[in-house]
N, C-alpha and C positions, 0 to 999 in steps of 0.2 A: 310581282312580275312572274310571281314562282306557277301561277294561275293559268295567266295569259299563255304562257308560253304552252305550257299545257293544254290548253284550249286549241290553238295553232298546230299544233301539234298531233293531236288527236285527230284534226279534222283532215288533215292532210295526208294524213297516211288511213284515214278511215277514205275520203276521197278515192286515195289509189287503188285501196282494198276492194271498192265495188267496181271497179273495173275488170275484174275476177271471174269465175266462177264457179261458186261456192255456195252449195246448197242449204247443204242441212246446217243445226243449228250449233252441232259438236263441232262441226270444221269450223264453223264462222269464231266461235269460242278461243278456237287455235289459232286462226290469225290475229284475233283480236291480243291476243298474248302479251305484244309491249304496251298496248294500251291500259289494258289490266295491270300490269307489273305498274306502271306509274301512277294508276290509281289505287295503288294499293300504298306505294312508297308516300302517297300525298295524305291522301285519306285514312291509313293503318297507322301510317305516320307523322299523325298530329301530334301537336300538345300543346296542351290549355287553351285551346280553342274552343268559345264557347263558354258557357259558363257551368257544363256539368261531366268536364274530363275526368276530373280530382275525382269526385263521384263516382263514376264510371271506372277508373282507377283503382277507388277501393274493392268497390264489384268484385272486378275481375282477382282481385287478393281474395277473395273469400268472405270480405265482409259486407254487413247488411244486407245479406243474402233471405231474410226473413221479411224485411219488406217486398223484393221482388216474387216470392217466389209463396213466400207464405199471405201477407196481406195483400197483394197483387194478383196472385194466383198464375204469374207470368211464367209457366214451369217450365215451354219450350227456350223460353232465352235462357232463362236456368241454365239449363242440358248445355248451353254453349259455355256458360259461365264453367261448370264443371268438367267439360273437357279441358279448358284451358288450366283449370284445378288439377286435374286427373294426370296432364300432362308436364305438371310443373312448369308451365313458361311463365314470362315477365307478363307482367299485367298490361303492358304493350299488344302484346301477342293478340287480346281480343280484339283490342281496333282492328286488326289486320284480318283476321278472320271476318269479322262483320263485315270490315267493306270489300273481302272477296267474294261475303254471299252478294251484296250489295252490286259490284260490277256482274255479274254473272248472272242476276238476276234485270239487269239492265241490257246487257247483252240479248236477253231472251224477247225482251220488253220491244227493244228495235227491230229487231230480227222477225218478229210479228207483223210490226204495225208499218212499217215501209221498206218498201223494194230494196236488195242489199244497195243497189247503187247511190240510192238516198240517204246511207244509213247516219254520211257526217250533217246533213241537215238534220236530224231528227238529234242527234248529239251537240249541236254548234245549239239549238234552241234550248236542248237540258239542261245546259249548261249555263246560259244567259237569260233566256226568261222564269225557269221553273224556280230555281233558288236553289232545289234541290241536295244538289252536287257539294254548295257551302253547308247548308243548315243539317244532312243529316251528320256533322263531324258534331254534330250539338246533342240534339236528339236521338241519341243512338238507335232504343226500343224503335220511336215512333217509327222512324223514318225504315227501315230496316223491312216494319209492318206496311210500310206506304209500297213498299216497290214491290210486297205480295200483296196488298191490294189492286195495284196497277195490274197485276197476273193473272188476277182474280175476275178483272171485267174482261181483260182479255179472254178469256176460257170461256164466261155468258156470252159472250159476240160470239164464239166458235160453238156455241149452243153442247159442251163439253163441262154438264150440271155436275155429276159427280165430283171431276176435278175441282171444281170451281167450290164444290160445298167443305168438301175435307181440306182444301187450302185455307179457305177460311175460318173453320175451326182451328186450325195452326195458328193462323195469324193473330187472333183471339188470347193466344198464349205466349205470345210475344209482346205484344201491348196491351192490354185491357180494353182501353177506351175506342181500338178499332171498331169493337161491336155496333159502337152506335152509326159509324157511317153503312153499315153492311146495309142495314133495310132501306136508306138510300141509292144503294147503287141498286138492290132490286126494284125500286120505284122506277129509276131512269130507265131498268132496261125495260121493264113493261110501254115506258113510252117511247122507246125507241124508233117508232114508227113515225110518230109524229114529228118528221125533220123538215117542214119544211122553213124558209127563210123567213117569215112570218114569225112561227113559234120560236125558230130561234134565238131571231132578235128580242121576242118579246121576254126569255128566259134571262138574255142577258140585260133587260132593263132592270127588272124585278133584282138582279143581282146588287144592279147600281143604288136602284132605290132602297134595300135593305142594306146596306154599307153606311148611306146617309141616316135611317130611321134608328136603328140597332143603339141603344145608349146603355149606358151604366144601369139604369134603373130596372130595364126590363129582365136584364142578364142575371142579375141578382134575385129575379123572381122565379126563374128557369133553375137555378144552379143548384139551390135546395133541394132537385129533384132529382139530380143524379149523386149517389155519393160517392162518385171516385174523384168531384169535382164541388163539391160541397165546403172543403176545409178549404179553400181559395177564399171564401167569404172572409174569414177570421183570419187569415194572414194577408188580407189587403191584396193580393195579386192579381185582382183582376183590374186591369185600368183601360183607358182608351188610350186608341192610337192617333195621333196628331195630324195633321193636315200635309205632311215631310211623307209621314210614311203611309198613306191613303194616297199619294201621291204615285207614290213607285208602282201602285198595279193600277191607277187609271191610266194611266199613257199609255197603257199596251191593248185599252178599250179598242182604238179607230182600228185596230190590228184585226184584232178579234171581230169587227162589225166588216171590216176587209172579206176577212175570210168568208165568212156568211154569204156575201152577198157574192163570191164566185163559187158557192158551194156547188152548184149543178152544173158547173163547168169542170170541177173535178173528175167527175163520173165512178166514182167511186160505187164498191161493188157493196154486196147487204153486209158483209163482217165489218167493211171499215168504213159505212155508213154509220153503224153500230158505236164501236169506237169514236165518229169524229160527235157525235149525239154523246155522248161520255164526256167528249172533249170542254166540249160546250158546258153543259150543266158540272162540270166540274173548276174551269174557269169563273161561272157566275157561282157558284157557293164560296169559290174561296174569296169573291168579291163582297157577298153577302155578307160573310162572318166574320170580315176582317175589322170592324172596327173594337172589337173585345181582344185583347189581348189572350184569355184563356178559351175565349171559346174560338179564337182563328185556327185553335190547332185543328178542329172538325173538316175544315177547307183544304189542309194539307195536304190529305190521304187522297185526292184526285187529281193534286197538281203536277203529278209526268203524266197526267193523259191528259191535263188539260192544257199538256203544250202543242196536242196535236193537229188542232183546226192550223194553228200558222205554222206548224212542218207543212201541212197539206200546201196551205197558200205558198210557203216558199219552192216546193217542189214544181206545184204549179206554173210558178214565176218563171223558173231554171229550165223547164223545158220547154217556152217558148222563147225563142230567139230573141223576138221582139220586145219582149215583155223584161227583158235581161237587167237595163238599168232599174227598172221597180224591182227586180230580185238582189242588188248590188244596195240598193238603198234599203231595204226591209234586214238585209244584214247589220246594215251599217246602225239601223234605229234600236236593233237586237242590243249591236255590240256595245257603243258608247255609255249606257247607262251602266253595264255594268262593270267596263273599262274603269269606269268614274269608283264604282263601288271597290274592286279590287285597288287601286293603283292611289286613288286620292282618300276614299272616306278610312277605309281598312277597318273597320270596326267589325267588334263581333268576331263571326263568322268566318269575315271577309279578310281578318287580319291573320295572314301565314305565319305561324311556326310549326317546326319540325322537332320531333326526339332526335333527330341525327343532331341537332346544332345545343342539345341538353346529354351530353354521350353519358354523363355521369349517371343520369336515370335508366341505362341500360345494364348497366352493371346488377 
């Protein structure tokens, strides 16, 4: 419930808040204030959510600091690891630091890619369809590297190469395995041009049908060839995903075929034509790659831009009068799935606990 409310929450005084106005991105930062403060109480303040807190936990103690930082080469999360070293806090402390780069770096994310008045649709979707918001209390590295990735196509669309190159060397050093989606996203932006409703459906076929083709055998012939993902072979971790959970991202297919097909009714300008072409091919990879369980995580690193084709449609929706009940029900098709996930399945991710309700582990 601890979610929901949260959700609710957020959108409604994000709502209020673009009724405002408020420019730049420092001010938006400063309203955004209680929102941040409760995504940090929610997200700083997990525990054992996911299955590599205890992990993460030790990290932040000082230890097996030679895998992240020596066989990883991950030196920029380091540097956060040793701050929190440096400054003697509870090994709490890092969670909280992460998800305040994490909200802040979200806030920027928004604050880019739609109008402020939009900005709880583009939050009400991160929230419900990207996964995001749950899985990076798991993923710490990856996810942390996802929302400078997400920064990172933002900057190619503002045609701002420099920032865009030295971010991604950072990011590189946060997680390793970023690198390999980087010459990805330079493929997309060189096609960028190519949007129209043709290519894009036909991108998100090709998604569908590699989600169906993609099996055990071919992945294990691929995986020999990276060795950051090589030792997967010999501890068995790479499996397939079932028919349940190929499930939860086809439904939001007719959404995505939705959007496309009002896409020139958008009118959308070259930066977030740019972006919604991001959105797209970011959607269809993570539909491509999801039937490997190790190689799904390559899909991850575009999924908050790839919630952006149905922010667009929902905006779209919202500002026609007429069009208001298809905007009332593309929520409602948002919400319930993942109503179901918080509230009935709780698994994972999805299952809340808090260090405030373990006080003894703050001591």
């Amino acid at each position: 419930m601890v979610y929901i409310l949260f959700l609710l929450l957020s959108m409604c005084y994000l709502s209020l808040l673009g009724r405002y106005g408020y420019g730049s991105y420092g001010k938006f930062v400063v309203f955004c204030f209680p929102v941040i403060l409760l995504w940090c109480l929610i997200v700083g303040g997990q525990y054992g959510i996911g299955t590599d807190y205890f992990s993460y936990t030790d990290i932040f103690q000082g230890h097996n600091m030679e895998y992240v930082s020596g066989i990883r080469g991950e030196y920029v999360f380091s540097a956060i690891v040793n701050i929190v070293l440096f400054l003697s806090l509870p090994p709490q402390w890092g969670f909280v630091i992460i998800a305040l780069m994490e909200a802040l770096l979200l806030c920027y994310i928004m604050h880019k890619c739609v109008r402020l008045r939009f900005v709880f649709l583009f939050f009400f979707t991160f929230v419900c369809f990207c996964g995001t918001f749950h899985n990076q209390m798991n993923g710490i590295r990856q996810y942390l590297a996802i929302y400078m990735i997400s920064v990172i196509v933002i900057w190619l669309c503002k045609k701002n190469w420099w920032r865009a190159f030295v971010l991604a060397i950072v990011t590189c050093f946060i997680h390793k395995s970023s690198m390999i989606i980087l010459p990805v996203i330079v493929l997309i932006y060189l096609l960028r041009k190519k949007d129209s409703r043709t290519t894009l459906l036909t991108v998100i076929l090709i998604g569908i049908a590699l989600s169906i083709i993609l099996n055990n055998e071919i992945i294990k012939l691929v995986v020999p060839y990276f060795d950051l993902y090589s030792h997967y072979l010999s501890s068995e971790r790479i499996e397939s995903y079932g028919f349940a959970q190929k499930a939860t991202k086809y439904i939001y297919i007719p959404l995505i075929i939705w959007s496309i097909c009002k896409y020139p009714d958008y009118r959308l300008d070259l930066f977030h034509r740019c972006l919604y072409v991001f959105g797209i091919y970011g959607f269809a990879i993570k539909l491509g790659v999801m039937s490997m369980a190790i190689v799904s995580r390559i899909g991850l690193y575009l999924e908050i831009i790839g919630g952006l084709p149905i922010v667009y449609l929902l905006i779209y929706l919202y500002k026609k009068a007429r069009l208001r009940p298809y905007f009332l029900l593309l929520l409602l098709y948002l919400f319930v799935p993942y109503a179901f996930k918080v509230l009935v399945m709780k698994t994972g991710e999805y299952n809340f606990d808090s260090i405030f309700f373990h006080w003894n582990q703050l001591q």
